[in-house]
C-alpha positions in Angstrom: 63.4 -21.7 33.4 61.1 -23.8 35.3 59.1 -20.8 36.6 58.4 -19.5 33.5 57.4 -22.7 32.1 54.8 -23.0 34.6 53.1 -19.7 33.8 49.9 -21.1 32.3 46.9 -19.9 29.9 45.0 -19.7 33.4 47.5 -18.2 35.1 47.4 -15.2 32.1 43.3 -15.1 32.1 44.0 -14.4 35.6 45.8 -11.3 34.5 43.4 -10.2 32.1 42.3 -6.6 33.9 46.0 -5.9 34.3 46.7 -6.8 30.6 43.9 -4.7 29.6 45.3 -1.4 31.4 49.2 -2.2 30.5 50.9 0.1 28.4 53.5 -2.5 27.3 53.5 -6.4 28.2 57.0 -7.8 27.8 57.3 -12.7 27.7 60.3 -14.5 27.8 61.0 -17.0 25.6 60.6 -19.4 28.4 57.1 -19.0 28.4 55.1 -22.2 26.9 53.8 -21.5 23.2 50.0 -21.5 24.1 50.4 -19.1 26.8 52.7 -16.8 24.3 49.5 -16.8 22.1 47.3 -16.1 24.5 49.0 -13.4 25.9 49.6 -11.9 22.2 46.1 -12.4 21.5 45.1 -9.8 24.4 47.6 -7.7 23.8 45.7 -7.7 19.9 42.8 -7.4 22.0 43.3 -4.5 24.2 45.6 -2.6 22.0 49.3 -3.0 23.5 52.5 -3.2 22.8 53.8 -7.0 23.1 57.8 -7.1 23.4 59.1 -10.7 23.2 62.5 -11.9 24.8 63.5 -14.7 22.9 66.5 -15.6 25.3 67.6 -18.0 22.2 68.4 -17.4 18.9 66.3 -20.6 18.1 63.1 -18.8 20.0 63.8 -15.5 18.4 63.1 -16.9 14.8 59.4 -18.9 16.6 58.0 -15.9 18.2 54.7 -15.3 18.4 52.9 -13.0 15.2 50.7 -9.9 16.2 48.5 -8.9 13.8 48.9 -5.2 12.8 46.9 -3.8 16.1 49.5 -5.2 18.4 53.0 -3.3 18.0 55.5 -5.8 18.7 59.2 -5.8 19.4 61.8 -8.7 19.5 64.7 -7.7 22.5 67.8 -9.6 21.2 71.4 -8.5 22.5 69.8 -5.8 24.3 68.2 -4.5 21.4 65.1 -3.8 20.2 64.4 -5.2 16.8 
């Protein structure tokens, strides 16, 4: 948990070429909030597909919104909601 709690907004502007040419970008819930809405606001951006891994049922009901140009999917008991 502590890795993916350091993954910062910088870290994800970083990444912003490889965002940009990802077919699907799939966070875990672990991830801090501003760097969820970063990542979901290029994913809006660019056009593609956010998935969201809650690991929580607490997270999974705080996930991020995509507005309707980002498809997004919610993995929850190894399925796809």
């Amino acid at each position: 948990m502590a890795l993916t709690a350091s993954i910062d907004v910088d870290s994800v502007n970083a990444m912003v070429g490889a965002i940009r040419r990802a077919r699907l970008v799939v966070a875990d819930g672990n991830v801090p909030r501003p760097t969820l809405e970063r990542i979901v606001r290029l994913c809006d951006s660019y056009n593609v597909q956010f998935a969201f891994e809650p690991t929580t049922d607490h997270r999974y009901h705080t996930a991020p919104a995509c507005s309707y140009t980002c498809a997004s999917a919610y993995v929850r008991a190894g399925s796809i909601f």
